[in-house]
BAMARLO-180684 format. One line per field, with one value per residue (C-alpha): residue in three letters; chain; y, z, x. Coordinates in Angstrom, 3 decimals. Layout:
BEGIN
r [ALA_...]
c [A_...]
north [Y_...]
up [Z_...]
east [X_...]
This chain:
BEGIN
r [UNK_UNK_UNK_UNK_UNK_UNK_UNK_UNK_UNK_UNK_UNK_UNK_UNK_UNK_UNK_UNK_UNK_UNK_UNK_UNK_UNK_UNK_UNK_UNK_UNK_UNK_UNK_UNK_UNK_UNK_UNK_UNK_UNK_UNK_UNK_UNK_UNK_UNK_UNK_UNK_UNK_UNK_UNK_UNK_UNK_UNK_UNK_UNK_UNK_UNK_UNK_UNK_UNK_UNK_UNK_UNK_UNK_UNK_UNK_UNK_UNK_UNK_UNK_UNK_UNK_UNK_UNK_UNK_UNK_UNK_UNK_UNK_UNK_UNK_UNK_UNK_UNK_UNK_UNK_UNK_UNK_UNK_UNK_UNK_UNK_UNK_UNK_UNK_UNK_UNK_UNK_UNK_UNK_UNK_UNK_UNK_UNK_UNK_UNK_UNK_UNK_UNK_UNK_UNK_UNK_UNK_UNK_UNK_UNK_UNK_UNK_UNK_UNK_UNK_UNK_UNK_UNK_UNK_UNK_UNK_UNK_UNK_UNK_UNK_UNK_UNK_UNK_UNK_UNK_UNK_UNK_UNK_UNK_UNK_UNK_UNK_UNK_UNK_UNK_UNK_UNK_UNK_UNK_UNK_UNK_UNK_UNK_UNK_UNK_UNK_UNK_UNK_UNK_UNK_UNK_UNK_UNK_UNK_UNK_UNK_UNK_UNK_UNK_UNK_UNK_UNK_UNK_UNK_UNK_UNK_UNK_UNK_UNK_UNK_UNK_UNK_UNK_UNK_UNK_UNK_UNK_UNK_UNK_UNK_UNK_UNK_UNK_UNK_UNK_UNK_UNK_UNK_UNK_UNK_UNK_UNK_UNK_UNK_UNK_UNK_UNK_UNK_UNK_UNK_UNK_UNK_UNK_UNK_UNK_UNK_UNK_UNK_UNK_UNK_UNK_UNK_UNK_UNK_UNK_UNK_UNK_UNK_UNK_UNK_UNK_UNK_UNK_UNK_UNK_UNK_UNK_UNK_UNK_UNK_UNK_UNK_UNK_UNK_UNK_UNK_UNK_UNK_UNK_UNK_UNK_UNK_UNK_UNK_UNK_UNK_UNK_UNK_UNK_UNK_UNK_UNK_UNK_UNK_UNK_UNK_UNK_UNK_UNK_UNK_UNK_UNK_UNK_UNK_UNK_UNK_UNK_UNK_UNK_UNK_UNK_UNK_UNK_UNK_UNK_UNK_UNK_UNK_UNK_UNK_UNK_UNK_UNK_UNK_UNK_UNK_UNK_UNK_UNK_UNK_UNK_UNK_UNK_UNK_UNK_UNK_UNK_UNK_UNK_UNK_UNK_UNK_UNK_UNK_UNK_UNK_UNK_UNK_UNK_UNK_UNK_UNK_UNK_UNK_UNK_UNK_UNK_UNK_UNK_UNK_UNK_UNK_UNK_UNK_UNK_UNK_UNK_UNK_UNK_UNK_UNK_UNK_UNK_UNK_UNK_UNK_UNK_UNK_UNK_UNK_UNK_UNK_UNK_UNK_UNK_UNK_UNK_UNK_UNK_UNK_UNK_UNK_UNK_UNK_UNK_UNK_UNK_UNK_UNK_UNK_UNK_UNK_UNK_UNK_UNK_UNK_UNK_UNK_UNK_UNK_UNK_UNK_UNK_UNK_UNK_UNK_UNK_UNK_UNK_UNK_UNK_UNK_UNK_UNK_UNK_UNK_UNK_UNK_UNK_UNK_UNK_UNK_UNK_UNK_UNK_UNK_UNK_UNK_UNK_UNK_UNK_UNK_UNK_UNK_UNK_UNK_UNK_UNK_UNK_UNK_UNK_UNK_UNK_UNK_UNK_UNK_UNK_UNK_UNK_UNK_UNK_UNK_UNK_UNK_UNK_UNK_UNK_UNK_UNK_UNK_UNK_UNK_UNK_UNK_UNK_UNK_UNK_UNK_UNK_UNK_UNK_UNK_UNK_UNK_UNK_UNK_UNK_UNK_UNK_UNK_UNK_UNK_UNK_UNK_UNK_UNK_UNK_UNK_UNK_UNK_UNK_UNK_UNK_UNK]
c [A_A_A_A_A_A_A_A_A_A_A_A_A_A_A_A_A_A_A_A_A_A_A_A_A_A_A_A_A_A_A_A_A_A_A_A_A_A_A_A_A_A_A_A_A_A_A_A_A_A_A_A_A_A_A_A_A_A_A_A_A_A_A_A_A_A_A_A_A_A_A_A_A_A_A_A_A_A_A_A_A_A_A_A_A_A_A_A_A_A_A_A_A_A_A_A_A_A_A_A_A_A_A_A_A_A_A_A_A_A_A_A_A_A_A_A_A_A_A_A_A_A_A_A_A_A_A_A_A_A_A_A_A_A_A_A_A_A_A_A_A_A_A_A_A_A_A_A_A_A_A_A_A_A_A_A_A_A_A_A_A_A_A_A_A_A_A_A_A_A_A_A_A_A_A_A_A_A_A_A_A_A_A_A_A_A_A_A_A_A_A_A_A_A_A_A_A_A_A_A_A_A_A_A_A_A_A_A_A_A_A_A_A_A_A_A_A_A_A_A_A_A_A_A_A_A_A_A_A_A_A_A_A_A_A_A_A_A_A_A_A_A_A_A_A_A_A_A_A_A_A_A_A_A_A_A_A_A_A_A_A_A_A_A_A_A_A_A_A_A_A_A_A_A_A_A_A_A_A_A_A_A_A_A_A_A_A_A_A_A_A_A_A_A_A_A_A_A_A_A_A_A_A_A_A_A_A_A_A_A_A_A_A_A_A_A_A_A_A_A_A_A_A_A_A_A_A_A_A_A_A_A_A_A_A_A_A_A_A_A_A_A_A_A_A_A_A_A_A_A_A_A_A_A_A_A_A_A_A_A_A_A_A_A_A_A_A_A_A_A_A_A_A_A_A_A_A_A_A_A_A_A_A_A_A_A_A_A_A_A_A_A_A_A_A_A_A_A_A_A_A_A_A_A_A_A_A_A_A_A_A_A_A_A_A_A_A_A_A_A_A_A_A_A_A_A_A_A_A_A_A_A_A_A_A_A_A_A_A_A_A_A_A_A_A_A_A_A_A_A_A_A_A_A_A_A_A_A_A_A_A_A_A_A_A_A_A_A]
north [64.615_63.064_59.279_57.478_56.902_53.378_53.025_54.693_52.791_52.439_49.223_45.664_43.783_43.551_40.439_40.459_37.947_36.043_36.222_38.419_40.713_42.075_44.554_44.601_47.913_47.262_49.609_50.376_47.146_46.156_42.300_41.996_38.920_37.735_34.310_32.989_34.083_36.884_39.562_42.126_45.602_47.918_52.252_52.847_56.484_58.214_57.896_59.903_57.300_57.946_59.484_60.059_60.291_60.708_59.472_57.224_55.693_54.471_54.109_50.117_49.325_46.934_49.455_51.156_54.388_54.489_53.924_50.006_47.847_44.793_41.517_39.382_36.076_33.679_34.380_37.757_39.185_43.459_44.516_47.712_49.044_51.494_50.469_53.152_56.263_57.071_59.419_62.229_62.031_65.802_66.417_66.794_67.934_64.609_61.151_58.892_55.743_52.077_48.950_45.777_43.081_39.199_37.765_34.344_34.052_31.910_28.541_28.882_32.492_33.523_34.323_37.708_38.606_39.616_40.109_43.693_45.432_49.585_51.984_55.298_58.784_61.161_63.274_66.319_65.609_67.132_67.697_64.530_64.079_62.090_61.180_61.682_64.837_64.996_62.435_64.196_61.308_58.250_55.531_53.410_50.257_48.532_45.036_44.154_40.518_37.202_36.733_32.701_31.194_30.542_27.313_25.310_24.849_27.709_28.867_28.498_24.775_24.443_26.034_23.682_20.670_21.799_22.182_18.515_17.148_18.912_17.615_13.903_14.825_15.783_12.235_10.568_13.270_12.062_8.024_8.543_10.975_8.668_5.773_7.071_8.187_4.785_3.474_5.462_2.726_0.024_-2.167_-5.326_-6.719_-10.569_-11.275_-14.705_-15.610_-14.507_-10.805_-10.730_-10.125_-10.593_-9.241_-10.132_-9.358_-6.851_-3.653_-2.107_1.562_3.590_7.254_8.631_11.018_9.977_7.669_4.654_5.263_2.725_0.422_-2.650_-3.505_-6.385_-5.163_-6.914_-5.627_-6.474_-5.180_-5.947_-5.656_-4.192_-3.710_-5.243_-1.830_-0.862_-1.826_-0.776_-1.831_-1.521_-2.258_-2.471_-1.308_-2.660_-1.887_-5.139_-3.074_0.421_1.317_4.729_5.497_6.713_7.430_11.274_10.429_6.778_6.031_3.061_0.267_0.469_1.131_-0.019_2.780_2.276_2.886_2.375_3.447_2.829_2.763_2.838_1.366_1.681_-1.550_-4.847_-5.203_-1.536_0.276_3.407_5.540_4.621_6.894_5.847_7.632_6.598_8.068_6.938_7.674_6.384_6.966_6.255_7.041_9.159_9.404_12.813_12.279_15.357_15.436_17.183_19.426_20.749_19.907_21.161_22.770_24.556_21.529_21.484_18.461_15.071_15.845_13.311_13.529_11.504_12.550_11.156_11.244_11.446_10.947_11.317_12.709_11.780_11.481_11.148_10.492_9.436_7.599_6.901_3.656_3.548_0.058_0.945_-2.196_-5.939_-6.429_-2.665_0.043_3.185_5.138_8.746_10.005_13.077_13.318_15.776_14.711_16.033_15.106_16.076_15.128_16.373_15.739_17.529_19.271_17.811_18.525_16.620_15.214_16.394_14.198_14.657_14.764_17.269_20.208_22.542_20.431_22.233_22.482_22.342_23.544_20.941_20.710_20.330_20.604_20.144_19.837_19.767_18.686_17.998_14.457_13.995_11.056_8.338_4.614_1.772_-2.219_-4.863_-8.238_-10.313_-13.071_-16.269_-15.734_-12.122_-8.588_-5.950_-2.533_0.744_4.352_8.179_11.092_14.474_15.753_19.787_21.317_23.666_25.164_23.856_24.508_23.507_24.541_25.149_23.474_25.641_24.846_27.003_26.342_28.735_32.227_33.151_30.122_30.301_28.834_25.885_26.554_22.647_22.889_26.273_24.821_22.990_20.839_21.820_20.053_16.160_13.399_9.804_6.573_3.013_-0.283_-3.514_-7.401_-9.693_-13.639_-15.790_-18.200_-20.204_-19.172_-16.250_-16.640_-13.774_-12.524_-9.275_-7.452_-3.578_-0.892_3.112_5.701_9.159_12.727_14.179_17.577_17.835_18.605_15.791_13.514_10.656_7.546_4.166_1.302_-2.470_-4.472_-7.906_-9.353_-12.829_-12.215_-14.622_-14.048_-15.849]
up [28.339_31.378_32.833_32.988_36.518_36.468_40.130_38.987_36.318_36.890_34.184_34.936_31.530_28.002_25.788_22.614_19.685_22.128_24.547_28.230_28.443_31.754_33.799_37.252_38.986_41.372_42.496_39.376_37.240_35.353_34.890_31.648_31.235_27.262_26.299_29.373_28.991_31.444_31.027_33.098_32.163_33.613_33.165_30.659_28.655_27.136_23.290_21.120_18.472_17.487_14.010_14.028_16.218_14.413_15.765_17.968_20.036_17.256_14.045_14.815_12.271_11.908_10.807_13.385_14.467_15.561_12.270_12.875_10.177_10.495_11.245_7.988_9.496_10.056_13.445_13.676_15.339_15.674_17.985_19.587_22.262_24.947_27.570_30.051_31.860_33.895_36.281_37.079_34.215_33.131_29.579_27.168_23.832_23.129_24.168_26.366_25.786_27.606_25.435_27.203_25.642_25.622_25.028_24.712_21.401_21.202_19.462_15.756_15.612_13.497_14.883_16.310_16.712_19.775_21.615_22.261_24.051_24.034_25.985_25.350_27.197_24.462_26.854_25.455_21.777_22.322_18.723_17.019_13.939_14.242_18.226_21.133_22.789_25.290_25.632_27.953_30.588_28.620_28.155_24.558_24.087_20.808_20.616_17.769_17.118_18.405_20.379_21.879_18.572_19.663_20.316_18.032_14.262_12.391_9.220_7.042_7.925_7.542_4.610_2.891_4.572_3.038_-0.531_-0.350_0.586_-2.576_-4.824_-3.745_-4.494_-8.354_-8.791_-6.840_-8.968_-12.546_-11.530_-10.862_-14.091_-16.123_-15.130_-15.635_-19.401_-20.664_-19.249_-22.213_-24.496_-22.680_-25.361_-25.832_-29.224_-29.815_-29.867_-30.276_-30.886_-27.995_-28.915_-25.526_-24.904_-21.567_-21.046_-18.023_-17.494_-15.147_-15.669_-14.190_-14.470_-13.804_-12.849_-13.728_-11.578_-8.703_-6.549_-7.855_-8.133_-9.865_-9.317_-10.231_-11.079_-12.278_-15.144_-15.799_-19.456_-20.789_-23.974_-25.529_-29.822_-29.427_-33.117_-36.175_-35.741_-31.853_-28.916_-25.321_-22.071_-18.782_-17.456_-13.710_-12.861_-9.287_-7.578_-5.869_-4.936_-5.030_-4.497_-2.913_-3.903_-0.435_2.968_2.126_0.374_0.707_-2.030_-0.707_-2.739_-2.243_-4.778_-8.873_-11.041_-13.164_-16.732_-19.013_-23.186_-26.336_-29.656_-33.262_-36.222_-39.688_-40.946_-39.126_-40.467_-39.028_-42.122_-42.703_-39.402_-35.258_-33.019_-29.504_-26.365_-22.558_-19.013_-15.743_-12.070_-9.208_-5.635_-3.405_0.256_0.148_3.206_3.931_5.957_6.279_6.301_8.937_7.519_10.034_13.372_16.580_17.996_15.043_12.653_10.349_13.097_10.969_10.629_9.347_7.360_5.430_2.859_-0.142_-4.039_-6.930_-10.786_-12.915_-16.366_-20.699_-23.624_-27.595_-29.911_-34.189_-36.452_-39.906_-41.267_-44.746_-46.140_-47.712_-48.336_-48.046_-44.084_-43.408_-42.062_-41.189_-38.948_-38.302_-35.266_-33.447_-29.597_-27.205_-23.157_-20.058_-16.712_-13.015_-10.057_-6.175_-2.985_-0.489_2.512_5.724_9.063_10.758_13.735_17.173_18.878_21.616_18.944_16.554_18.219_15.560_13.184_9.785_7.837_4.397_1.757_-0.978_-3.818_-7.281_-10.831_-14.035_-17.833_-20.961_-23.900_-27.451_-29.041_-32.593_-34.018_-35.945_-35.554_-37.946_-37.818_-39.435_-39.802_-42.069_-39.689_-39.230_-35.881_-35.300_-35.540_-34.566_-33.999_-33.220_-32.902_-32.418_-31.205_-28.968_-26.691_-26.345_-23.130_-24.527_-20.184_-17.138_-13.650_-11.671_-8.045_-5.641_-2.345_0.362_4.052_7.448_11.239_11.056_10.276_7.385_5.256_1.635_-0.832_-2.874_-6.592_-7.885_-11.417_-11.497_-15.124_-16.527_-19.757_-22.094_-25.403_-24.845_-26.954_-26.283_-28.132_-27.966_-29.075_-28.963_-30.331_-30.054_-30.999_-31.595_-29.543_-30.684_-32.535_-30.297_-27.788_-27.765_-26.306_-26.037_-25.008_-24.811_-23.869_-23.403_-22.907_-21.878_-21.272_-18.403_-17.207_-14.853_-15.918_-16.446_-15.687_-17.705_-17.295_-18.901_-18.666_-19.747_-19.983_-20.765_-21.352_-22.139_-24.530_-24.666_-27.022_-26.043]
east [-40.204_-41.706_-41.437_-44.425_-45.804_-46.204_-47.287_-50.119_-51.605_-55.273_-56.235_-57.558_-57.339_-58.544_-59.199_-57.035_-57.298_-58.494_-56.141_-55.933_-53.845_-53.484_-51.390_-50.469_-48.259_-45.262_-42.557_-40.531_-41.897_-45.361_-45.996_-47.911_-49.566_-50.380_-51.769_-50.454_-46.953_-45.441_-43.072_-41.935_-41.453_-39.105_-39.015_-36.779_-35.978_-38.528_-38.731_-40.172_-40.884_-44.456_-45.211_-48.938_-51.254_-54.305_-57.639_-55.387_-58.452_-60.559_-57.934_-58.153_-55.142_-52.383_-50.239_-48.248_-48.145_-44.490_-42.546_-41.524_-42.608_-44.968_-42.804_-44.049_-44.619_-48.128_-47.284_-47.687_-50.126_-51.006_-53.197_-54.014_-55.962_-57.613_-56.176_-58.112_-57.315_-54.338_-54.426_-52.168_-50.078_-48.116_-49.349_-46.089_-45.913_-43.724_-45.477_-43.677_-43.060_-42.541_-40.856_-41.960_-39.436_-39.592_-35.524_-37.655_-39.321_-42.377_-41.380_-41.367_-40.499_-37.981_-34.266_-33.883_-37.364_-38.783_-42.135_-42.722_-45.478_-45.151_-47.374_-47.457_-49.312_-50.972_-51.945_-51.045_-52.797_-56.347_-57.712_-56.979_-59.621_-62.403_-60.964_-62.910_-63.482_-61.429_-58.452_-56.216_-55.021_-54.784_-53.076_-53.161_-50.937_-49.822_-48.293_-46.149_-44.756_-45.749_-48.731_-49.664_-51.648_-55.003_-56.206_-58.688_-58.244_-56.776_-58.950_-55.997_-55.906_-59.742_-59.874_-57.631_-58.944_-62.194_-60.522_-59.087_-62.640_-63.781_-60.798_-61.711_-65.517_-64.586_-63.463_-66.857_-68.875_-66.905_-67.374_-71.008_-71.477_-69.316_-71.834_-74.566_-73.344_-72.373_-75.427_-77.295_-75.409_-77.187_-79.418_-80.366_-81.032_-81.230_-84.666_-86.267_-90.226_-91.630_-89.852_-88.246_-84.383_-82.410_-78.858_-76.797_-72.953_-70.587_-68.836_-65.770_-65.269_-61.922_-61.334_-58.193_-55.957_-58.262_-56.180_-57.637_-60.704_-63.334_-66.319_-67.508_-71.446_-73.711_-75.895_-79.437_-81.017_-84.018_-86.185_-89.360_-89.546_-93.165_-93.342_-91.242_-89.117_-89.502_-87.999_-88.548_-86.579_-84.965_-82.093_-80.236_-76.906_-75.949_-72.554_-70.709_-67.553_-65.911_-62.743_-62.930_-59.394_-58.314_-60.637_-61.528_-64.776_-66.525_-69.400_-72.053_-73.065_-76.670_-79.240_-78.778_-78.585_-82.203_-82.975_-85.882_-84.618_-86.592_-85.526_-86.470_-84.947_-85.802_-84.059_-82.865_-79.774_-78.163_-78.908_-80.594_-82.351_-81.797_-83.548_-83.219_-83.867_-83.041_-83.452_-81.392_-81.514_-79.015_-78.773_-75.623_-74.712_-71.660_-69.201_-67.079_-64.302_-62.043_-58.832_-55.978_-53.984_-51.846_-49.889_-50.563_-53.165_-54.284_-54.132_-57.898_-60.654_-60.764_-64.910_-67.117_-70.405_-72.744_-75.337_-76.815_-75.694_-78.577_-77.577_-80.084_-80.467_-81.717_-80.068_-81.385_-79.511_-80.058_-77.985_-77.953_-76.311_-74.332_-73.490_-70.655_-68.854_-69.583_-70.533_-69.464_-72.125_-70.702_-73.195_-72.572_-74.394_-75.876_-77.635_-77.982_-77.901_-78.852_-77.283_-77.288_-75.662_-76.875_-75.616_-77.494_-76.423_-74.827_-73.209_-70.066_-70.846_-69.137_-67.123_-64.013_-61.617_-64.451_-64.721_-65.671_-68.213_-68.355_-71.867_-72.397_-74.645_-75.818_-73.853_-75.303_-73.675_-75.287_-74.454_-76.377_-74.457_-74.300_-72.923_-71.684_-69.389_-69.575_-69.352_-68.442_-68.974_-67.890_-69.881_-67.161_-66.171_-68.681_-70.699_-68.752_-69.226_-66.650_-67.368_-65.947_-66.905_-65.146_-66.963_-67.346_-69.111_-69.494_-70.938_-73.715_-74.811_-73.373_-73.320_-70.653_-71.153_-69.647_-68.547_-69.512_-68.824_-69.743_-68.963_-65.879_-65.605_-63.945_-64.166_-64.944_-66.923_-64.576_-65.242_-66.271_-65.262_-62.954_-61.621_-64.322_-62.965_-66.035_-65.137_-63.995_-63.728_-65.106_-64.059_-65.992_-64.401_-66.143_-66.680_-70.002_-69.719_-72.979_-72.708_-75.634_-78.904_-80.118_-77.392_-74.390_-71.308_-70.399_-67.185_-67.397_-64.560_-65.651_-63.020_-64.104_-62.500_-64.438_-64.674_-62.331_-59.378_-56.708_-59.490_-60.525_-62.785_-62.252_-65.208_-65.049_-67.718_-68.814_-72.490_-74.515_-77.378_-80.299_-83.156_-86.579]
C-alpha cells in the first residue's frame, strides 16, 4: 500500500450540514477545520478498512463504507463527500487511508467517543456501478461522530413546541364548544300580559385537565309568546373574565356569543310535545404564544401569533312530557346538533429574540351529533320546582383537524383530535323559586364529557326572571 501525499492535496472546502469544512496542506500535517473547531491530522499507516466501494461518489448514505457502526446519539452527525481530485496519487489495489482524531469531545458527547474524520484514495477502483466514468485520482472523505450542532432552533424542539401550542388549543377549542352547547338550553319562560320575558344572570364554565381553564359571562335572555303556544327569542352571552389557564394560548373577551331559539309547546303546564330549535355564533381574539422547549442554541423561538376564533352552529331537539305522578313530568328527549369551531390562519411575528417565525394554516373542526335522554321535574314545594335530566350525545361525522405549522423544514402536521371521545354523556341539575307573581330564580348546573379525551366541562349558572 502507498502513503497518501498530503503535500499534495489540491481541495479548498465544502459546506457540510451547514458547517465548512476545510483543508489546508503543511509538511507532514493537514489542519481540518469543522464548525469552527480545528484538528490536526498527522500520516499515519495505511489501513485497509474499507468494505465496499460501490458507486462511492454518488451513494450519499449514512451508512459507512468502512465497517464502523453509526455512534447512536442526537448528536451524531454522518456526512460524506467529494472532496476533489488529487493529483499524482499511485493507484493501489488497497485504498489508503487517513484517521483525523479529536481527544476533545464536543460537550455533551458521550464518554469515549471521539471526532473522526477519514480520507481515503480509490484510485485504483475504475468500474464502480452506477459511478462516474473515470474516477482514477480522487479523493472522498467521510466523517463519523460529532459535528458542532447548528445554530437556530432544532426541528425536534419546534416540533414539540408546536405540539404543546396544539394541546393548550384542545382546551380553548372544548371551553368555546362547551359554551356554545349549553347556550342551546337558554329559554326564558315567565311571561306576563304584555307576553314579553327578560332573563338576566352570569355563568361560569370550567374545563377540566386544562390548567384551570374557565370563563365567566353575563347572560341577557329575552322571548316573545307570539302565540298561546310559541315563543321566540334572543339571548347574549358576554365574557367579563377568562382564565387562560397558563400563557400558551390567551382567549379575548370581546364579542357576546348571540343566539336567537324558538320553541313550541303543546301544553303550558310541561306536558305532552316541546319542539324547540336555536342557532348561536361567537367570535373571540385568540393569542398563540409558543412555548421553548429546549436549552441552548437549539431550544424551539417563544413565537407569538394572534388570529380570530368563530363558534357557530344549531341544534333541535323534541320532548314529550308524561305526568306521571302528582307535580312529576318525566320528559324523555331526542335532538340532533351541529357545531363548528374556526380559527383561521396566522404568522408569528419576528422579533430579536424570533428568528424563525412559524406560519400556520387555519384550523377548523366540526361535529354533527345526535342527543337522546330524558329529564324529570318536580313541582311539589310552594313557589319551587326542581329539575333534573341524564342524557348522551353520539358523534354521527366529525372533523377534527389538524394543526399544521410551516417556517421550518421538516415539521409536521399536529393531529387536533388523534382520539376523539365519540359517545359522552351529559347530566343537568337545577332549582327555580317564584319569587313573586312573574318574578323567578333560577339556579342551573351542566356537566359535560367532551371530546377530548379526559376532558370534561362543568357550567353553573344563576338567572333573575321577570315577566312583563
Amino acid at each position: 500500500m502507498k502513503l497518501l501525499n498530503i503535500k499534495k492535496i489540491a481541495f479548498a472546502s465544502a459546506l457540510v450540514a451547514g458547517s465548512v469544512f476545510s483543508v489546508n496542506a503543511s509538511a507532514q500535517s493537514v489542519n481540518v477545520t469543522v464548525g469552527g473547531i480545528n484538528y490536526t491530522v498527522t500520516e499515519t499507516a495505511l489501513q485497509p478498512v474499507l468494505t465496499s466501494l460501490a458507486n462511492p461518489a454518488y451513494a450519499l448514505t449514512s451508512q459507512p463504507w468502512y465497517g464502523q457502526s453509526a455512534i447512536a446519539s442526537q448528536f451524531a452527525q454522518q456526512v460524506q463527500y467529494r472532496l476533489g481530485n488529487f493529483n499524482g496519487v499511485t493507484s493501489s489495489t488497497s485504498p489508503s487511508v487517513i484517521f483525523i482524531t479529536s481527544t476533545t469531545p464536543p460537550v455533551g458527547a458521550p464518554p469515549g467517543d471521539l471526532n473522526t474524520v477519514t480520507f481515503w484514495n480509490n484510485g485504483a477502483v475504475v468500474s464502480n456501478t452506477g459511478g462516474p466514468p473515470n474516477i482514477m485520482n480522487s479523493i472522498y472523505a467521510y466523517i463519523s461522530g460529532y459535528i458542532p450542532a447548528p445554530t437556530g432552533p432544532s426541528l425536534a424542539n419546534t416540533q414539540a413546541s408546536v405540539q404543546n401550542t396544539a394541546q393548550a388549543l384542545q382546551g380553548t377549542y372544548t371551553l368555546q364548544n362547551s359554551v356554545l352547547a349549553n347556550s342551546f338550553s337558554y329559554d326564558c319562560t315567565v311571561f306576563g300580559e304584555n307576553d314579553v320575558c327578560v332573563s338576566a344572570g352570569g355563568r361560569n364554565t370550567a374545563v377540566s385537565a386544562a390548567n384551570g381553564l374557565n370563563n365567566t359571562s353575563a347572560l341577557l335572555i329575552a322571548a316573545y309568546r307570539a302565540m298561546a303556544n310559541v315563543r321566540v327569542g334572543a339571548y347574549a352571552d358576554q365574557n367579563l373574565s377568562v382564565n387562560n389557564g397558563g400563557s400558551t394560548v390567551n382567549l379575548g373577551n370581546n364579542t357576546p356569543l348571540l343566539g336567537l331559539f324558538t320553541a313550541w309547546n303543546e301544553n303550558l303546564d310541561g306536558t305532552g310535545t316541546e319542539v324547540k330549535a336555536t342557532i348561536a355564533y361567537g367570535q373571540k381574539n385568540t393569542t398563540m404564544n409558543r412555548s421553548v422547549v429546549g436549552t441552548g442554541a437549539t431550544a424551539s423561538e417563544a413565537g407569538s401569533g394572534s388570529s380570530t376564533l368563530n363558534s357557530q352552529g344549531a341544534q333541535v331537539t323534541a320532548k314529550y312530557g308524561f305526568g306521571i305522578a302528582d307535580q312529576v313530568i318525566v320528559s324523555p328527549y331526542v335532538g340532533i346538533r351541529y357545531t363548528q369551531n374556526n380559527m383561521g390562519g396566522y404568522t408569528e411575528a419576528t422579533s430579536t429574540s424570533v428568528t424563525t417565525p412559524l406560519s400556520y394554516s387555519a384550523l377548523n373542526t366540526n361535529a354533527t351529533t345526535a342527543l337522546a335522554g330524558v329529564g324529570v321535574s318536580y313541582s311539589g314545594i310552594p313557589q319551587t320546582n326542581l329539575f333534573a335530566s341524564a342524557g348522551v350525545e353520539t358523534d354521527t361525522n366529525t372533523a377534527n383537524g389538524s394543526y399544521n405549522a410551516t417556517g421550518l423544514t421538516g415539521l409536521t402536521p399536529v393531529n387536533f383530535n388523534p382520539n376523539p371521545v365519540k359517545t359522552r354523556p351529559t347530566a343537568m341539575l337545577g332549582a327555580s323559586y317564584d319569587v313573586e307573581k312573574n318574578q323567578r330564580l333560577g339556579v342551573t348546573g351542566i356537566y359535560r364529557q367532551e371530546a377530548y379525551q379526559a376532558t370534561a366541562s362543568t357550567t353553573v349558572m344563576a338567572t333573575y326572571t321577570v315577566g312583563f
